[in-house]
Backbone and ligand atoms as CSV (ligand in chain L), in Angstrom:
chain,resi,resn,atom,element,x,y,z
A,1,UNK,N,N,327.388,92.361,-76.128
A,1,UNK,CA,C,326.600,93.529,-75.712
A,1,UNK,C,C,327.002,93.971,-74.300
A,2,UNK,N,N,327.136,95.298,-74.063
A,2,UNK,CA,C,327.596,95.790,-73.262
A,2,UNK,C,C,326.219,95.362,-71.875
A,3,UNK,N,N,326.659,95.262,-70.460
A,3,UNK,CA,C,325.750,95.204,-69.627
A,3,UNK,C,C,325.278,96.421,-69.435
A,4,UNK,N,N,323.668,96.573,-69.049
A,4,UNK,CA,C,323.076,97.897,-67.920
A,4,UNK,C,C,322.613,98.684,-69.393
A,5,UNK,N,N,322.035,97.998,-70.368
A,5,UNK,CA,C,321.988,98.683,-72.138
A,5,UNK,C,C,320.535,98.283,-72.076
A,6,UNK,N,N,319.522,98.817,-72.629
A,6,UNK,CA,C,318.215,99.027,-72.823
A,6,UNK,C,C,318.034,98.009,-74.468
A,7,UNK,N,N,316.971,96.561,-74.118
A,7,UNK,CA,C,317.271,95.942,-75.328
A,7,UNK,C,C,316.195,95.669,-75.612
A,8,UNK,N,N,316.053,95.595,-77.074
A,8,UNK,CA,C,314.201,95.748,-77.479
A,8,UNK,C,C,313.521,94.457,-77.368
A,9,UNK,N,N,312.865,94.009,-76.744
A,9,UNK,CA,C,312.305,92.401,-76.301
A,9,UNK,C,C,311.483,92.421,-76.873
A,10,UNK,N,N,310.214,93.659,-77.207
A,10,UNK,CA,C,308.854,92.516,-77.796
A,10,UNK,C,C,308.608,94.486,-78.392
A,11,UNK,N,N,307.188,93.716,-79.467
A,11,UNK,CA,C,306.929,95.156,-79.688
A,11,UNK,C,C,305.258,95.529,-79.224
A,12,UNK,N,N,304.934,96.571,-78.716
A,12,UNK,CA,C,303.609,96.864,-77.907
A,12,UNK,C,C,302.476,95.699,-78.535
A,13,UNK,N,N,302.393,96.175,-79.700
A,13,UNK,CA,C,301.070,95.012,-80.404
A,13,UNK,C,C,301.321,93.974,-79.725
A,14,UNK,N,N,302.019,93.196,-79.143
A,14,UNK,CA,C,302.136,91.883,-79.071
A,14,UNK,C,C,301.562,91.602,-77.439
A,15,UNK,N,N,301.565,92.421,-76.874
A,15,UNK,CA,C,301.314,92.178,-75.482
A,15,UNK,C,C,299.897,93.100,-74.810
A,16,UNK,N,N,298.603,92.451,-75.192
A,16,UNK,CA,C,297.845,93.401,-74.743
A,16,UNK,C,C,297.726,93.665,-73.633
A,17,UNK,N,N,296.384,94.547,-73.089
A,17,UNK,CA,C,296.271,95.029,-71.606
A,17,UNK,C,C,296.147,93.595,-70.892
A,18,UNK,N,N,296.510,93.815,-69.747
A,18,UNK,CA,C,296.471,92.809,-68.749
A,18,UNK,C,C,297.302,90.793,-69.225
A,19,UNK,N,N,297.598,91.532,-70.067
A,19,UNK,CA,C,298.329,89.879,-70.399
A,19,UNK,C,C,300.382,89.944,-70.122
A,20,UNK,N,N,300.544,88.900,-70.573
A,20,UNK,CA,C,301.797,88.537,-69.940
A,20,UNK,C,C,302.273,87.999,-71.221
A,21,UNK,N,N,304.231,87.807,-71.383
A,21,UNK,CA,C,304.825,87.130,-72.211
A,21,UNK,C,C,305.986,86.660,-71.976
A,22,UNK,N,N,306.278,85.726,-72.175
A,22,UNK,CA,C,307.591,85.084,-71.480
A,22,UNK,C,C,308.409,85.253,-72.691
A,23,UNK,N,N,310.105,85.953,-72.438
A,23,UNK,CA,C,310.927,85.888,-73.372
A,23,UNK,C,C,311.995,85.733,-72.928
A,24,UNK,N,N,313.029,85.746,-73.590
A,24,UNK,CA,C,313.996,85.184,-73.338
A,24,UNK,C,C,315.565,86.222,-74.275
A,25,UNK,N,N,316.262,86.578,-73.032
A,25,UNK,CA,C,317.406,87.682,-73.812
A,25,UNK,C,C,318.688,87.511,-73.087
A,26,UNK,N,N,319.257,87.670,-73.504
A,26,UNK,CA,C,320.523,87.691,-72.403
A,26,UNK,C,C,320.866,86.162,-71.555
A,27,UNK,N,N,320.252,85.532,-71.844
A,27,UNK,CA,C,320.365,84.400,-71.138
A,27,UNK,C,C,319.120,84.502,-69.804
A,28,UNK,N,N,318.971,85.489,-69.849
A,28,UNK,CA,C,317.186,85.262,-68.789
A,28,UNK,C,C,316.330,85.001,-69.061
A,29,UNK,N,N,315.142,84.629,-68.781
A,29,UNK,CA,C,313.751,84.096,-69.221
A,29,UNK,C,C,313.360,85.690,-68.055
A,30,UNK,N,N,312.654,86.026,-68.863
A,30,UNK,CA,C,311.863,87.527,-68.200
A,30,UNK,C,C,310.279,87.317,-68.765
A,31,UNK,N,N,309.245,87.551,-67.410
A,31,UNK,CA,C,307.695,88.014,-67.645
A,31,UNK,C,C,307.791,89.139,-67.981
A,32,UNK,N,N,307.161,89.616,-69.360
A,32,UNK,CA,C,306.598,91.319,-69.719
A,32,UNK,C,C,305.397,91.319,-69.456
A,33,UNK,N,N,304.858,92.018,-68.802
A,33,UNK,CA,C,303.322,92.408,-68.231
A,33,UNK,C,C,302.587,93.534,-68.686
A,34,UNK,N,N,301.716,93.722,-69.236
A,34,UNK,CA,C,300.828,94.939,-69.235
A,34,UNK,C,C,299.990,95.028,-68.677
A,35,UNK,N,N,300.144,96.352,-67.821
A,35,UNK,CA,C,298.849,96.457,-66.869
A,35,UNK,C,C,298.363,98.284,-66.959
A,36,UNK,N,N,297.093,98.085,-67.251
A,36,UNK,CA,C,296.631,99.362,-68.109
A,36,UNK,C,C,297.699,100.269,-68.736
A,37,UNK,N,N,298.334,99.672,-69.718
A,37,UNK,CA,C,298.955,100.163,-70.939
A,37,UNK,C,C,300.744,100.650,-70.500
A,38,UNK,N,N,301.065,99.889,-69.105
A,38,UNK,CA,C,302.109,100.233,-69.098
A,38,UNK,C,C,302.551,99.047,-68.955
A,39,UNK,N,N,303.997,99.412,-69.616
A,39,UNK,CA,C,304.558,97.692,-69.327
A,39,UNK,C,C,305.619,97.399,-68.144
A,40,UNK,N,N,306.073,95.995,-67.775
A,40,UNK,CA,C,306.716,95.474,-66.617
A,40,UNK,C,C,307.406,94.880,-66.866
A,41,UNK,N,N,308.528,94.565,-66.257
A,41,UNK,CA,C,309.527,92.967,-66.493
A,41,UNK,C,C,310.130,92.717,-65.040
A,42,UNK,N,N,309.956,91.335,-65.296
A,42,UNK,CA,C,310.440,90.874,-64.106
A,42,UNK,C,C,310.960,89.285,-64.086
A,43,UNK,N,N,311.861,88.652,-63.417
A,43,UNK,CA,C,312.154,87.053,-63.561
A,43,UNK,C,C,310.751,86.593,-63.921
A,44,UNK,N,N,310.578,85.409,-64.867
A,44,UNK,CA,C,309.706,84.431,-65.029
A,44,UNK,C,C,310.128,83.638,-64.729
A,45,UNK,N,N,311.102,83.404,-63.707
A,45,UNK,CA,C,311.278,82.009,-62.980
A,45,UNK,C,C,310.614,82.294,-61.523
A,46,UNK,N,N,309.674,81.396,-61.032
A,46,UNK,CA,C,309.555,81.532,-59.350
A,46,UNK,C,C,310.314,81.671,-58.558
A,47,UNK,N,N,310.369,82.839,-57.471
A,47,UNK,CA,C,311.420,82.267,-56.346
A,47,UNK,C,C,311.097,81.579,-55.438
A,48,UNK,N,N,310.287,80.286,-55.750
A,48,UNK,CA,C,310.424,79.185,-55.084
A,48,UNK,C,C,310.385,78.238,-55.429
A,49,UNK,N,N,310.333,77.485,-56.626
A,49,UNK,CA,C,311.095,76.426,-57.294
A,49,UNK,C,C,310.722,76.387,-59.122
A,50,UNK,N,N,311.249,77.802,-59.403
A,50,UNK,CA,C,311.205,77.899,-61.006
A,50,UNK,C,C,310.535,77.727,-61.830
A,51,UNK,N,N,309.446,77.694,-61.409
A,51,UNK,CA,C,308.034,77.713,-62.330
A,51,UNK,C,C,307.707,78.835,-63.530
A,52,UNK,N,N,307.410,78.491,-64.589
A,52,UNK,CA,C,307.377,80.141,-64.880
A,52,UNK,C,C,305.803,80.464,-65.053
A,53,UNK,N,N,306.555,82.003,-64.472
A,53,UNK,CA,C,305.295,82.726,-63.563
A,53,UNK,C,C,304.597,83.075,-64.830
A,54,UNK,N,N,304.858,82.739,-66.250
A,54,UNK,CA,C,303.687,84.031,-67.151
A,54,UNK,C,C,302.923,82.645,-67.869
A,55,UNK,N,N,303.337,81.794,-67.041
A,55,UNK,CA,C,302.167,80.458,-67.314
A,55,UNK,C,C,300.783,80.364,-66.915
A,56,UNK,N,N,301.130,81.657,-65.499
A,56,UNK,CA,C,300.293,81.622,-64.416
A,56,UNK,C,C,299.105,82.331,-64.450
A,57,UNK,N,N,298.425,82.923,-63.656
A,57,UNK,CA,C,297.516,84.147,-63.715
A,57,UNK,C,C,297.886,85.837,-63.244
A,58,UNK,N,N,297.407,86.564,-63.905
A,58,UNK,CA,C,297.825,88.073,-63.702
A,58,UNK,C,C,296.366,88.479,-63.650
A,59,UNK,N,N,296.032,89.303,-62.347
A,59,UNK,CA,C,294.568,90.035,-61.837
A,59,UNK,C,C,295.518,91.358,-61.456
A,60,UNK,N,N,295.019,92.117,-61.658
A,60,UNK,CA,C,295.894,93.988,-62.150
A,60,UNK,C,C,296.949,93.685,-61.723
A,61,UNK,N,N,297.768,93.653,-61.032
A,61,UNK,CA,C,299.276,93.593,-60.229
A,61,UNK,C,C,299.777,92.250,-60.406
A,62,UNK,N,N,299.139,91.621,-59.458
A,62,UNK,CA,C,299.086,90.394,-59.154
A,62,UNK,C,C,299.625,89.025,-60.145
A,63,UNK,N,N,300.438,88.447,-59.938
A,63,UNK,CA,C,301.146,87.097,-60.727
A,63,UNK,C,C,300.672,86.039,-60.144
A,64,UNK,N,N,299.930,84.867,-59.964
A,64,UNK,CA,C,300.134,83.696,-59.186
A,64,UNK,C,C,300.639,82.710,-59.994
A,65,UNK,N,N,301.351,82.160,-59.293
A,65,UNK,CA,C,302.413,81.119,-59.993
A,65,UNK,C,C,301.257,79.847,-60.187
A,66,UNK,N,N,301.505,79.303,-61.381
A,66,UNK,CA,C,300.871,78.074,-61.400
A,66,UNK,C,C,301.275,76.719,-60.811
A,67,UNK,N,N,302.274,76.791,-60.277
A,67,UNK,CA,C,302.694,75.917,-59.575
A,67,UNK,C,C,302.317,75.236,-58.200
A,68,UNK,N,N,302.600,76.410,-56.896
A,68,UNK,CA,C,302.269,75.783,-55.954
A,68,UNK,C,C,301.068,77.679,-55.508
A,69,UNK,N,N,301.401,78.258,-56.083
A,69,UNK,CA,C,300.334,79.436,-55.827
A,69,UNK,C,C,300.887,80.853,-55.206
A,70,UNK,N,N,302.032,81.014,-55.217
A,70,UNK,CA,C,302.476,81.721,-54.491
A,70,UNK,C,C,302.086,82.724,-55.271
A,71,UNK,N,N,302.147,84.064,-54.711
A,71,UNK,CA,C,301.783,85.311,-56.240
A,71,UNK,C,C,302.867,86.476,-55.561
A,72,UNK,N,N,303.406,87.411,-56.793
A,72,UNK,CA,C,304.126,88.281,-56.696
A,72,UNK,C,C,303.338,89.883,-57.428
A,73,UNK,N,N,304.013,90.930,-57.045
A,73,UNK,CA,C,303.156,92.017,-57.619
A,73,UNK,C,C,304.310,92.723,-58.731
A,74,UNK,N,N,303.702,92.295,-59.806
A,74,UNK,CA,C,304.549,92.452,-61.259
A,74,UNK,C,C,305.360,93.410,-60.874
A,75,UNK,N,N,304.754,94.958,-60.521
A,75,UNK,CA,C,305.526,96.131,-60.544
A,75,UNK,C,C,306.740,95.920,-59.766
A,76,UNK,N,N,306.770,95.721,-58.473
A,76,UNK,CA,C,307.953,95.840,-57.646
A,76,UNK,C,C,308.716,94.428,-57.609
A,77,UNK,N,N,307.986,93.253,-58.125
A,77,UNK,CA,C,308.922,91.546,-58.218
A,77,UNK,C,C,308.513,91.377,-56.464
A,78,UNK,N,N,307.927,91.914,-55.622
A,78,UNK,CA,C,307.789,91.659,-53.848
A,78,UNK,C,C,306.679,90.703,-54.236
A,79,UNK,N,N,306.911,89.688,-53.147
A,79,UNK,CA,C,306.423,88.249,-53.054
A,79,UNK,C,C,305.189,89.333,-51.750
A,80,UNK,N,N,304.181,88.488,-52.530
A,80,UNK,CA,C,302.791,88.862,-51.601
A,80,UNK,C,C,302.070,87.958,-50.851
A,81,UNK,N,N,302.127,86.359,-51.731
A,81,UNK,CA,C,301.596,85.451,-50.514
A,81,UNK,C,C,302.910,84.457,-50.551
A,82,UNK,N,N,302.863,83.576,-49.915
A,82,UNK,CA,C,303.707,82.121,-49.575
A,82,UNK,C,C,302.657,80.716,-50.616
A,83,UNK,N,N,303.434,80.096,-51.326
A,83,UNK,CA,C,303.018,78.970,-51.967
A,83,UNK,C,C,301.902,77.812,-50.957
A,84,UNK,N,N,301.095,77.580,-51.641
A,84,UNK,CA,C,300.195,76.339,-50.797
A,84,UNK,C,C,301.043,75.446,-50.727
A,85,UNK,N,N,300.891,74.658,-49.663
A,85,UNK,CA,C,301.851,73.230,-49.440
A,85,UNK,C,C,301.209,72.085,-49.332
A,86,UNK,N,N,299.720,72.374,-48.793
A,86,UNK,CA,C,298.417,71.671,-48.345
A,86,UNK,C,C,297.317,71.643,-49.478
A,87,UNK,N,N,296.768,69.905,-49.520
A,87,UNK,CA,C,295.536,69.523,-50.703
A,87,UNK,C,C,294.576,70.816,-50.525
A,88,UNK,N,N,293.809,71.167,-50.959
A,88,UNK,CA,C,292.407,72.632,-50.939
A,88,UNK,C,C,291.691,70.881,-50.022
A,89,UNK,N,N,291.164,71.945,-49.214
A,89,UNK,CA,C,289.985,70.746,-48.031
A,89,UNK,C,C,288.544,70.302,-48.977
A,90,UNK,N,N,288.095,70.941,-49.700
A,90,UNK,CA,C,287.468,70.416,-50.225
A,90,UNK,C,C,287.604,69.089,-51.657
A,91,UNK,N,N,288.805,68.624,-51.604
A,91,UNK,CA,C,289.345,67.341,-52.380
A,91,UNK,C,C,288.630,66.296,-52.077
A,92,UNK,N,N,288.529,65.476,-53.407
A,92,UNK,CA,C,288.514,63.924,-52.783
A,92,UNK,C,C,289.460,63.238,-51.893
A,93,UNK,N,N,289.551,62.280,-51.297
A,93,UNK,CA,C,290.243,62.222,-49.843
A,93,UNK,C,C,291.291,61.391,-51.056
A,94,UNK,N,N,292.574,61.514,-51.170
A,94,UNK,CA,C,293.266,60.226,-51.794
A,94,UNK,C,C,294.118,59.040,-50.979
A,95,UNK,N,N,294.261,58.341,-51.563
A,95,UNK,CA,C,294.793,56.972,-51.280
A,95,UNK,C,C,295.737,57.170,-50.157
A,96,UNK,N,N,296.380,56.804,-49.413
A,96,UNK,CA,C,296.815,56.439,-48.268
A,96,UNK,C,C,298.049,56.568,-48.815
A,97,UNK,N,N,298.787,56.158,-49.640
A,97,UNK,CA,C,299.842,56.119,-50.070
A,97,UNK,C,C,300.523,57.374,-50.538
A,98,UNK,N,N,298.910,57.998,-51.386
A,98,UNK,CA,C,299.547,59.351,-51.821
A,98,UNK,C,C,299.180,60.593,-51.025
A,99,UNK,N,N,298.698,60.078,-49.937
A,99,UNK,CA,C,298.655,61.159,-48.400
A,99,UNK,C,C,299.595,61.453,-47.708
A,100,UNK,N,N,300.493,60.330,-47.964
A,100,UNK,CA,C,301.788,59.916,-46.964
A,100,UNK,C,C,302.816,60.942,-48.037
A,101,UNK,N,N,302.717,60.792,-49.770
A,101,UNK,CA,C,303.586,61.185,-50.331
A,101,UNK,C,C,303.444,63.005,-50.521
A,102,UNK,N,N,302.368,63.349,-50.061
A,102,UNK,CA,C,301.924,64.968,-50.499
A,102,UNK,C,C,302.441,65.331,-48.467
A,103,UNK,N,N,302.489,64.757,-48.096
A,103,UNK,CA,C,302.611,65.006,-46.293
A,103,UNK,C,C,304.118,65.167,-46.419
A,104,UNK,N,N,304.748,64.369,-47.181
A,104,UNK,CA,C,306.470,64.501,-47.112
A,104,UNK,C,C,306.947,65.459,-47.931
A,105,UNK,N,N,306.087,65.355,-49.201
A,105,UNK,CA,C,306.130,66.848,-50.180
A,105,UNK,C,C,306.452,68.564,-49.723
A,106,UNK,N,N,305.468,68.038,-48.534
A,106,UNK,CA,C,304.731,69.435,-47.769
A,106,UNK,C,C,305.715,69.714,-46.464
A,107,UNK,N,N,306.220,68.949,-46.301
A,107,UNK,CA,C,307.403,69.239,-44.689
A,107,UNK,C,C,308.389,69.442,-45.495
A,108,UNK,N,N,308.904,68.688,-46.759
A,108,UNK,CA,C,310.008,69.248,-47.131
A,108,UNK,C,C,310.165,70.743,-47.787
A,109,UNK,N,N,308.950,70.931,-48.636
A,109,UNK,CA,C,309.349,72.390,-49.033
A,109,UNK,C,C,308.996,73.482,-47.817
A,110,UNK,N,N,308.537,72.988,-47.098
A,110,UNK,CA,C,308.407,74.206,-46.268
A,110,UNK,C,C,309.484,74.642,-45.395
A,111,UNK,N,N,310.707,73.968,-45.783
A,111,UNK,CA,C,312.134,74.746,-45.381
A,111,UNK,C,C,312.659,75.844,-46.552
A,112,UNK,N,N,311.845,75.522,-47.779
A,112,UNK,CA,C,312.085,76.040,-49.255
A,112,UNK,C,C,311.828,77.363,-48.620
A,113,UNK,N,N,312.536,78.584,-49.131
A,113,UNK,CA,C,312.398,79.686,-48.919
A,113,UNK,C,C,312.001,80.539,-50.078
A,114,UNK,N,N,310.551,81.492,-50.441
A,114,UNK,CA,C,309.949,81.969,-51.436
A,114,UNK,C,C,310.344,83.586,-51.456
A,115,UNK,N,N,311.627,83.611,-52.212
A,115,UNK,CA,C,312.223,85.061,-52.503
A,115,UNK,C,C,311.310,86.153,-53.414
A,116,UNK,N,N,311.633,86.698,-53.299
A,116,UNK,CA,C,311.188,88.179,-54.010
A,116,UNK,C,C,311.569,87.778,-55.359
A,117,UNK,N,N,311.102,88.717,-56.723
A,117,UNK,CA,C,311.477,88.433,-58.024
A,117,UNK,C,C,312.695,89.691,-58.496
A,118,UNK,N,N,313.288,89.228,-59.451
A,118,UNK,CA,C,314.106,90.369,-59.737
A,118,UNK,C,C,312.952,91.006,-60.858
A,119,UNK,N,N,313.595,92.329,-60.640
A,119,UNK,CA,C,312.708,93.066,-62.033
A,119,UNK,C,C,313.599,94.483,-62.379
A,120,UNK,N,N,313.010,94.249,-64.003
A,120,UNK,CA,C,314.195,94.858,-65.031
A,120,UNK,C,C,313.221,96.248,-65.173
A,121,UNK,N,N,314.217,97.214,-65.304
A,121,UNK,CA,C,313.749,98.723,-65.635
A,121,UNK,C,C,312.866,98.410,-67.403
A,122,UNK,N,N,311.827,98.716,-67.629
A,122,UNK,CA,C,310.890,99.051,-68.908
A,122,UNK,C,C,311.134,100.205,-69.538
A,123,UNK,N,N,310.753,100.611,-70.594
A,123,UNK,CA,C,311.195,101.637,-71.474
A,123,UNK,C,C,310.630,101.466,-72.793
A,124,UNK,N,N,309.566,102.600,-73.390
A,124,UNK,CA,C,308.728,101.721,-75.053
A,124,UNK,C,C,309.318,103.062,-75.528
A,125,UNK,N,N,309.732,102.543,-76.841
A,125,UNK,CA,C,310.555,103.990,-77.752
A,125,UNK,C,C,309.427,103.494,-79.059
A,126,UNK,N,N,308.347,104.577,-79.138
A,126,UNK,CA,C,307.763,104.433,-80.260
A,126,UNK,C,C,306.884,102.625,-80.083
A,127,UNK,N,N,307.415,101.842,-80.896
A,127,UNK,CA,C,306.240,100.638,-80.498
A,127,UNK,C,C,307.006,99.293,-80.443
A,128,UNK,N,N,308.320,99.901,-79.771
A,128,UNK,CA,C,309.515,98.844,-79.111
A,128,UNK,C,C,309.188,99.165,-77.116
A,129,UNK,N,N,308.816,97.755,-77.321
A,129,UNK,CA,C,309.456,97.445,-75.347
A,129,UNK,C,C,310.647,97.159,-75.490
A,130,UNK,N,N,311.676,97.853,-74.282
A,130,UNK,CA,C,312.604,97.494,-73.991
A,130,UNK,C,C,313.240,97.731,-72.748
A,131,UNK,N,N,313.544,96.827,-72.456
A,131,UNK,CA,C,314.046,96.481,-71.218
A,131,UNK,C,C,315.603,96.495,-70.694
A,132,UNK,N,N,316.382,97.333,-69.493
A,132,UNK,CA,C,317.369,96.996,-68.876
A,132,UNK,C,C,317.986,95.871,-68.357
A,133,UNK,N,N,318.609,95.457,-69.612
A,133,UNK,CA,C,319.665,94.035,-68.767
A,133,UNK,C,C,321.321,94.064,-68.630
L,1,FES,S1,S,307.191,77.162,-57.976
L,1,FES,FE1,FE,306.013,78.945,-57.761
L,1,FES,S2,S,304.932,78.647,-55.920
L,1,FES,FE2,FE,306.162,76.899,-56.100
């Protein structure tokens, strides 16, 4: 298949309002998003350590990765917050051992750098999504 070609990934029924679908074409794993009746695509891999994002949560725009939390805004793939690195303060306190291991967790990714997402041009012909790859 020729590159930069419009290819039919999913068909409307399948993806209602506000939900997400992870597929797979071309050798990419791509999130399709609907958000009030229009659709989106964009990497479903994190750009910060490959999580996939349509595991995650979608609030109108909004993606948060289930991973470490970072969230992106479906439409444009632009990274909106930075991933948590730190337990939520209200935790049970854990073991000493695994304080030491979430403390080394947390200095090391925070050299990790949380990129922007790529995202593919959308296009519905009749009750085909399809997407630019
Ligand atoms: S993998 Fe997505 S925030 Fe870390």
């Amino acid at each position: 298949m020729a590159k930069n070609e419009f290819v039919e990934v999913a068909k409307v029924h399948e993806i209602s309002d506000g939900k997400m679908k992870h597929i797979e074409v071309e050798g990419k794993e791509v999130l399709l998003a609907n958000i009030d009746g229009k659709f989106y695509a964009m990497s479903d891999r994190c750009g910060h350590m490959n999580a996939l994002l349509s595991m995650g949560n979608l609030k109108g725009n909004t993606v948060t990765c289930p991973f470490h939390g970072a969230s992106f805004d479906v439409t444009t793939g632009k990274k909106l917050s930075e991933p948590i690195l730190t337990p939520p303060q209200n935790m049970e306190p854990l073991p000493q051992t695994w304080q030491k291991f979430f403390e080394n967790v947390g200095q090391l990714m925070s050299h990790i750098k949380t990129l922007d997402q790529i995202v593919y041009e959308t296009r519905v012909d009749e009750d085909s999504i399809k997407i630019k790859i």
